[in-house]
N, C-alpha and C positions, 0 to 999 in steps of 0.2 A: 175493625179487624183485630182480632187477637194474635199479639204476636209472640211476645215472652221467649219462647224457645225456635219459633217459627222460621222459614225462609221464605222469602217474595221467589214468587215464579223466576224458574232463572232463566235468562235468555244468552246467557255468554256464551261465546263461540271459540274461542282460544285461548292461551298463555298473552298476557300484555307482551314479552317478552318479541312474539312472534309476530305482534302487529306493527306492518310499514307505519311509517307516520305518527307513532302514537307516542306522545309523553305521559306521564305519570310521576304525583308528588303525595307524599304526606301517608298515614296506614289506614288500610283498607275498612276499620272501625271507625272513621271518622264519623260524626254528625253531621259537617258540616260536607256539603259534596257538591263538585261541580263538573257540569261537561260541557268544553268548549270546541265550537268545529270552524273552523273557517276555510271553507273551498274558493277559492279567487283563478285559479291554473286552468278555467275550462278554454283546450281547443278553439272551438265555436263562438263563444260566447263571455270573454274575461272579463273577473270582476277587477277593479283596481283596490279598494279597499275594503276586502274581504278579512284576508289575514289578519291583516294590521289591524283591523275591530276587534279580530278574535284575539291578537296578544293583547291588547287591551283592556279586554274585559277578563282574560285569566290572569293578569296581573291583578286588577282590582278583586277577583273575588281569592286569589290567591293573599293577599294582605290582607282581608278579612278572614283568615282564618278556614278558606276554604278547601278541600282536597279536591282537584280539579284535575280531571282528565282531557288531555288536547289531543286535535287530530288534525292536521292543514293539509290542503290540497292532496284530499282523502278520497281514495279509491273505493268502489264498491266494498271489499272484505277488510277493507281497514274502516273504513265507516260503523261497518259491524260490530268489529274490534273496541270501537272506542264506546258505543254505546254498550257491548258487552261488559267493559271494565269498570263503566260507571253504574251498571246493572247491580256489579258484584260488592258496590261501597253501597247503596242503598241500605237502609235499615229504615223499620217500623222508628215513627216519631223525628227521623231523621229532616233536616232542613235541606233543598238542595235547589240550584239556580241551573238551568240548561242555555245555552246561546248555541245557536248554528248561524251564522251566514252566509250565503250561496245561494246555487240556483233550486226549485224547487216544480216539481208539476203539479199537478190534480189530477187523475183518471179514476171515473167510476167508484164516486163518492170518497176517495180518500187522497191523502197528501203523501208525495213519496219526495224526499233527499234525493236530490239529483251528485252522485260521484263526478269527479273532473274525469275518470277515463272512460264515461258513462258513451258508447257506440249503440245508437237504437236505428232500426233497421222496420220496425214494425212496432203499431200499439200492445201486441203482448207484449213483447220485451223488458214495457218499463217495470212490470213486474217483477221479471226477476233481474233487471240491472241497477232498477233505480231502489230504495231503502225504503219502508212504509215506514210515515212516520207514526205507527200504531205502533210498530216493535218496541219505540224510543217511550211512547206514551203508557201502555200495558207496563211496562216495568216500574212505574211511577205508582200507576193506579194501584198495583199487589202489594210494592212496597208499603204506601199508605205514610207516606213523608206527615209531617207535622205543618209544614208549607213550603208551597214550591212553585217555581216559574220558569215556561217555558217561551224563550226568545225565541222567534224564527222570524230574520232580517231574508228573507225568499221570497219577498213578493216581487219578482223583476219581469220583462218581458224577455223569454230566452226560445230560442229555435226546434224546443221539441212539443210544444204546447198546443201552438196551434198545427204543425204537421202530423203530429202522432195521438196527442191525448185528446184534441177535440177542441173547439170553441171558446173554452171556458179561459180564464185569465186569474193569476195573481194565486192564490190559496184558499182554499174550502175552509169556512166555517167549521170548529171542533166542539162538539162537546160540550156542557157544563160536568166537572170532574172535580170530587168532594178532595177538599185539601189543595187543588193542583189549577192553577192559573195558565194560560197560554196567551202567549202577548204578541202581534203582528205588528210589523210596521207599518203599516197601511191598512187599510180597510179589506174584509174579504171580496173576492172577484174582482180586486184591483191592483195594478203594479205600480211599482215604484221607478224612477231611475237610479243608477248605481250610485251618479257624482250628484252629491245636492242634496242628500236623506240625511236630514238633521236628527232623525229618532236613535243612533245607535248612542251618536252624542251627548244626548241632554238625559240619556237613559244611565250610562255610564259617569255622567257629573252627579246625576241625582243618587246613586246607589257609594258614590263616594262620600257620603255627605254624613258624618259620624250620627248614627241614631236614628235614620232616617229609614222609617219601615218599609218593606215595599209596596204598600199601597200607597203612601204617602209619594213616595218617588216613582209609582207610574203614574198617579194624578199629576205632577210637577215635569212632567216626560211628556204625557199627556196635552198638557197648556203649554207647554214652552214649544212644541212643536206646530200645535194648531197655530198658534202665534208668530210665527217664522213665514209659517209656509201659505197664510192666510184662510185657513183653514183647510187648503186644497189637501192637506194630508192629516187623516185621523188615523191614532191609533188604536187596536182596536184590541181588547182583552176578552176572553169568554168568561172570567167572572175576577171576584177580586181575590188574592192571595190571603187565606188565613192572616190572622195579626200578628210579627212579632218576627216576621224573616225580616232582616236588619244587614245586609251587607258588612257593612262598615263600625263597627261597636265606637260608643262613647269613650276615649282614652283620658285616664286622667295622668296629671301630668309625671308620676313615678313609674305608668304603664309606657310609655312611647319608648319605644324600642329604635335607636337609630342603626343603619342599613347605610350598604355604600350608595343606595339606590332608592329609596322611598322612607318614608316614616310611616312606620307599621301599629296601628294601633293593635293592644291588647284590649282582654275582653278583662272587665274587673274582676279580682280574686272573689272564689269564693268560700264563704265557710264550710268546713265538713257537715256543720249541722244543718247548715241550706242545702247543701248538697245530697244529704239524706233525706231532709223533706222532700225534695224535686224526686230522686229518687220513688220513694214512696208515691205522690200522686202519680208515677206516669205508671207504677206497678198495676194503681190500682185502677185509672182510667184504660187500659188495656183490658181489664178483665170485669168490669164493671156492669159490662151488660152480659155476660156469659152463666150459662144455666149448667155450665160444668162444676160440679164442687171438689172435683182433684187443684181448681184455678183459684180458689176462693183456702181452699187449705194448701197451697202453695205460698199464697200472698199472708197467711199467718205464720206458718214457717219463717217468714221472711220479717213479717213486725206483728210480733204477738202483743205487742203493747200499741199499735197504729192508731192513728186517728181511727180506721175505719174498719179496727179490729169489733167490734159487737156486730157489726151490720156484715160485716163478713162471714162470721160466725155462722150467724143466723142465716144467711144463705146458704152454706154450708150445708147446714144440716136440713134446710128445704131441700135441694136438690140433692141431696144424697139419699133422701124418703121420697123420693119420684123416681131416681132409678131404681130402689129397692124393691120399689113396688111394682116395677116389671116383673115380667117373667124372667127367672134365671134359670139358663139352662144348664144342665147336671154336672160336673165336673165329670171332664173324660179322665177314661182310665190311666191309673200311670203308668208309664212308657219313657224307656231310658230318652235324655233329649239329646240330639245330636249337638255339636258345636257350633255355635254360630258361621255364618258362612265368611270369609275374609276373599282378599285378592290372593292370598298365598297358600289358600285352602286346596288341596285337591279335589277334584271331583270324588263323591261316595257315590254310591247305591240307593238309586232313585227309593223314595217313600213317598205314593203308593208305586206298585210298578206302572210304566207310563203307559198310554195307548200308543198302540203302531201312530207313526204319521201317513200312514194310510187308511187308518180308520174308516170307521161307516160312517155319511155323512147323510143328512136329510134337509129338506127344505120341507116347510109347510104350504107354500104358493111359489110361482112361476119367480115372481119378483121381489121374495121373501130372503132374508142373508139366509146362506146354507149353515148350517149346527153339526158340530159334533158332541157327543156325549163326555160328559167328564163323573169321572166316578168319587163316591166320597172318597177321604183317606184323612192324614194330619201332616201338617206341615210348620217347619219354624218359620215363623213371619217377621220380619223388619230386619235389621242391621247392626251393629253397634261400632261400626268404622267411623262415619262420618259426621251424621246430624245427630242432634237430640232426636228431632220427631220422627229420625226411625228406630228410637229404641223403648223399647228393650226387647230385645229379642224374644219373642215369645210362642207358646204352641198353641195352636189350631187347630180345631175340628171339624173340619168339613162334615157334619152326622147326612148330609141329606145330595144328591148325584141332581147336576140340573145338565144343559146343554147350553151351550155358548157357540158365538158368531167365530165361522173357521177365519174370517176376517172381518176388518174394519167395515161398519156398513159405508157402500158406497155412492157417487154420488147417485149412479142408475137408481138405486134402491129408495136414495130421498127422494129423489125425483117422484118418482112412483108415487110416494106420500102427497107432497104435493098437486100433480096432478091429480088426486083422485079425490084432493079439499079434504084430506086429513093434517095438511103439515102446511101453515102461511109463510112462514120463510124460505125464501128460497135463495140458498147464499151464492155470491159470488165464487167463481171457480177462478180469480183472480188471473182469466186470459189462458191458462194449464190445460186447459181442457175436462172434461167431467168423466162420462163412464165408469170406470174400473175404480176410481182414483178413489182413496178417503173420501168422503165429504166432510166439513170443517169447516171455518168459521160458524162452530155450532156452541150453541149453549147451554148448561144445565136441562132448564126447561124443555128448548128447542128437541133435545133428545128422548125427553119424557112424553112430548107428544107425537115424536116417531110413536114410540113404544104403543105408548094409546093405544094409538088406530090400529098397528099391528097385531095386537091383543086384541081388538072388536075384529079385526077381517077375517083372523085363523079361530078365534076360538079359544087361542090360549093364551097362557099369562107371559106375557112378554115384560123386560125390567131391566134395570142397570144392573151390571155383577157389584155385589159389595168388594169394598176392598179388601177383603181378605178371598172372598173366590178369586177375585182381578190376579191376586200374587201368586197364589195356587195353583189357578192357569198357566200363568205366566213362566212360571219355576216348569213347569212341566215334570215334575218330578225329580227336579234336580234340587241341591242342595247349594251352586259352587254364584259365585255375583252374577255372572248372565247366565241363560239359559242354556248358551253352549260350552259356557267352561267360565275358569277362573280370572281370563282375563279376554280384552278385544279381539277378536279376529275382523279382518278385514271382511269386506260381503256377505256379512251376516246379518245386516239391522243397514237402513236411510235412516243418518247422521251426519252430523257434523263429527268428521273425523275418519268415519266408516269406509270411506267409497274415495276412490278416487276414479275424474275429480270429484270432490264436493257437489252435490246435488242444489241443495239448498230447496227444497220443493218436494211437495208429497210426490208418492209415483202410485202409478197401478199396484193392489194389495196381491200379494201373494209372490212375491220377485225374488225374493229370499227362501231359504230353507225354512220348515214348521218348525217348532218345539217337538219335543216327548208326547205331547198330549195331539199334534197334527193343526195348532192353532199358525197362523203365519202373524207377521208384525207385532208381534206383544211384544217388540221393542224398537221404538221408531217410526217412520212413520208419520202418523198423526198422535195426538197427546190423545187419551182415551177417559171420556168423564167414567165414574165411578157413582154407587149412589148414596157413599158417606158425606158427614157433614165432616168438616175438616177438624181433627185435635192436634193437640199440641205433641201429644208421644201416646204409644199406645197403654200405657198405664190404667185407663179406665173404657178401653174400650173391649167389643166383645170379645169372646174364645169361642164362640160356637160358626165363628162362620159367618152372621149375620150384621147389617150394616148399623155403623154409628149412627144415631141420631139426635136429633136437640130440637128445640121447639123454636123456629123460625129460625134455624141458624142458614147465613146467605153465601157463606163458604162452604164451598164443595171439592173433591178431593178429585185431579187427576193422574193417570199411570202409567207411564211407559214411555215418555219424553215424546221426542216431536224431530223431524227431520232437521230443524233450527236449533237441537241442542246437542251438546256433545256428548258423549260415550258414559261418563258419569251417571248420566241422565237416564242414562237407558239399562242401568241396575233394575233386579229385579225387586231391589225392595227401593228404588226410590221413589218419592212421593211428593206431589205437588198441589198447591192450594189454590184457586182461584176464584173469583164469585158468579155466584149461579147463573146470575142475570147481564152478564157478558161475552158475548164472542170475541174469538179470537184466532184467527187464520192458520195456526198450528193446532187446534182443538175438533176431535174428532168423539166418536164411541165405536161401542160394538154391544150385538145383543146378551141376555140371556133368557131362555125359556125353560120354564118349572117343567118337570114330566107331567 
């Protein structure tokens, strides 16, 4: 995954400031990052040495040098909170360690964090009371850490497992996940008892142990437990951790730092000129398989004299004689630009003027999303407030009028796909209910073969909006950060933040007021795939309107945030990266169709 200028999908939900229960140490740049939870306080069901593991092991990975976010006897929205804040330390190549321990369910193929104030009443509930531990996992996987490990001491027998989520026992099998280890105490579809689980122990002596990598210390985690417990308890990993996550660094003896409280090893100094070689390779392992040559003449900018300056070069100018050799479309006329849009900006005078939000609407079949018509015009596209990759603010030509979905397609509509042996997945509606609602937990892909079929059953060309229609729309012909003005209004967009209370869960489309243009949710809601390949700013990508593309690139770009993100999220030029061939419970579309 290319990251350079980039940001992992964000999933943060508040200010750390706001969150019950939550500590926070060290800056938000760090490498090294940890998130520690320990729930032991449940009502029903208490653990005795939940906490006391968890200050345990944020002590040891805080002495290594770790920035570790804590949460204990963690409520549902502080739960959130904490995997938000360790969301927001993540970085591309970053090293990072997760512990939870507490109680934990399974329902319907997935593993949820059970909260200490967790009240369930019904099998839907655990949905929206208990934590998916997808949200904590998805944040690892965009990130794309350098290596990482995921503890979850949750394999216990607890009171809502067998009443509410069904049969099943202990924790569900996850994943093999590139970079990202998950480590259980116990075997999947088996629990543990609370007093007598030697694994948190021997897991926390091995990670103490100066130099000691983490595969080497869950093999020694590994034996020493089998060996305790006569093998009645294996641990169980989904794959091994990358080489080279270390805990605890080798201190020699001018580094030991003395503390009223531990001996803290440091990590050995290093030279500036090591330091600019490491530098250098992670420059160019980030961009090394990219077929962008704005990436490749970035990384020369950067070391025109590099190890891997010729071979760059020459990429360079391969892939700058492959986009050339496209078509380029004509430079539009010039026309004064307006100013980019700010939070302090006042609203101007919509460019083009909008459609009524009562517009003419059409459907092509009974069970087809309704379209309304969007007309060409130009618009300034991205930002220059925030991130790099939404800049540089730049103009756009819409030259060609298509029709887009007046909402999110929903689940009725996938349905229909499926039922009819056009569409094979058919995702879970996580308990919510289906109908009206988003459909989501959808993929790249998964979307392209709605489209398909839709296109074979009407006759016409059915597609993703490029990302630059997607913000066109979106803008409704406005200029100002949302659609309705320069800053939040309450009840205008499903967020975090928007509504009180807090939803946290997609709703029926259409609940909100339209845009300018008569479109509903282009902010909120469900996350909406798009059909560019994900860059890094828009410096090389098109002006005519039409979508980014690269030759087998597996990131893909979504727009318009997600009921799980907060307000920031749901600008009209924010933008987000995820890859194609993933679902994800906040991830939805909507159509477009050519005239």
């Amino acid at each position: 995954m290319s990251w350079l200028r980039g940001l992992a999908l964000a999933v943060c939900v508040s200010l750390l400031s706001a969150a019950p229960g939550l500590a926070q140490s060290g800056e938000p740049e760090a490498a090294r990052v940890g998130l520690v939870i320990g729930n032991g306080a449940y009502p029903l069901s208490p653990l005795a040495g939940a906490t006391a593991d968890a200050r345990t092991v944020a002590q040891a990975l805080r002495e290594g040098g770790f920035d570790v976010v804590t949460a204990e006897d963690a409520s549902g929205p502080a739960l959130q909170d904490a995997i938000a804040a360790f969301s927001a330390r993540l970085r591309h190549g970053a090293q990072a360690v997760v512990f939870y321990s507490g109680h934990a369910v399974q329902q319907r193929g997935r593993n949820f964090l059970v909260p200490v104030d967790m009240r369930l009443r019904s099998p839907a509930e655990i949905g929206r009371a208990a934590i998916d531990l997808d949200l904590l996992l998805d944040a690892l996987i965009v990130a794309r850490p350098a290596s990482a490990l995921v503890v979850l001491d949750a394999s216990r027998d607890n009171p809502w497992q067998a009443d509410l989520a069904g049969p099943s026992k202990g924790l569900l099998a996850t994943d093999r996940m590139e970079a990202i280890s998950v480590m259980f105490t116990t075997a999947p579809g088996r629990t543990q008892a609370d007093r007598g689980n030697p694994a948190v122990d021997e897991w926390v002596k091995a990670i103490r142990t100066p130099g000691l990598d983490m595969q080497a210390a869950l093999a020694r985690t590994r034996d020493a437990v089998a060996r305790q417990t006569r093998r009645a308890q294996q641990i169980w990993t989904s794959s091994e951790p990358p080489a080279g996550l270390i805990v605890t660094p080798v201190a020699r003896p001018a580094q030991i730092a003395q503390t009223n409280r531990a001996v803290i090893p440091l990590p050995p100094p290093e030279s500036p000129a090591a330091r600019q070689d490491a530098y250098e390779l992670s420059f160019w392992e980030s961009i090394r398989s990219s077929e962008n040559p704005a990436e490749y003449r970035a990384y020369l900018n950067a070391y025109p004299d590099g190890r891997f300056a010729a071979l760059a070069r020459t990429r360079e100018q391969q892939f700058a004689a492959r986009q050339n050799a496209a078509a380029t479309p004509p430079a539009p006329a010039p026309q004064p630009a307006p100013p980019t849009a700010s939070v302090r900006e006042p609203p101007r005078a919509p460019v083009p003027p909008p459609a009524a939000p009562t517009a003419r609407t059409l459907r092509d079949c009974d069970d087809c999303p309704e379209l309304v018509a969007i007309r060409p015009g130009s618009f300034e596209m991205g930002a220059n407030e925030l991130y790099e990759f939404e800049k540089p603010v730049h103009t756009v030509t819409i030259r060609d009028g298509f029709h887009m979905g007046v909402r999110e397609v929903t689940f009725d509509e996938w349905d229909a796909c499926v039922d009819q042996g056009g569409c094979s997945h058919r995702p879970n509606d996580r308990g919510l209910g289906r109908g009206k609602r988003p459909v989501t937990d959808i993929h790249w892909n998964d979307a392209n073969a709605y489209l398909a079929w839709l296109s074979t059953r009407t006759g016409k060309r059915y597609r993703l909006p490029s990302e630059a229609e997607w913000e066109y729309a979106a803008r409704g012909g406005t200029t100002t950060t949302y659609p309705w003005g320069a800053t939040l209004v309450k009840e205008r967009a499903n967020c975090v933040g928007c509504n009180e209370p807090t939803r946290r869960q997609a709703v029926e489309t259409g609940l909100f007021p339209p845009n300018g243009f008569g479109l509903y949710d282009m902010a909120g809601n469900a996350a909406e795939w798009v059909a560019d390949c994900w860059s890094d700013s828009y410096r090389a990508t098109p002006r005519d309107g039409s979508a980014f593309t690269a030759p087998g690139c597996r990131e893909r770009v979504l727009r318009g945030g997600s009921f799980n993100n907060d307000p920031r999220y749901l600008r009209s030029a924010a933008r987000f990266k995820y890859e194609a061939d993933v679902r994800f419970f906040t991830n939805g579309f909507r159509v477009v169709r050519e005239p």
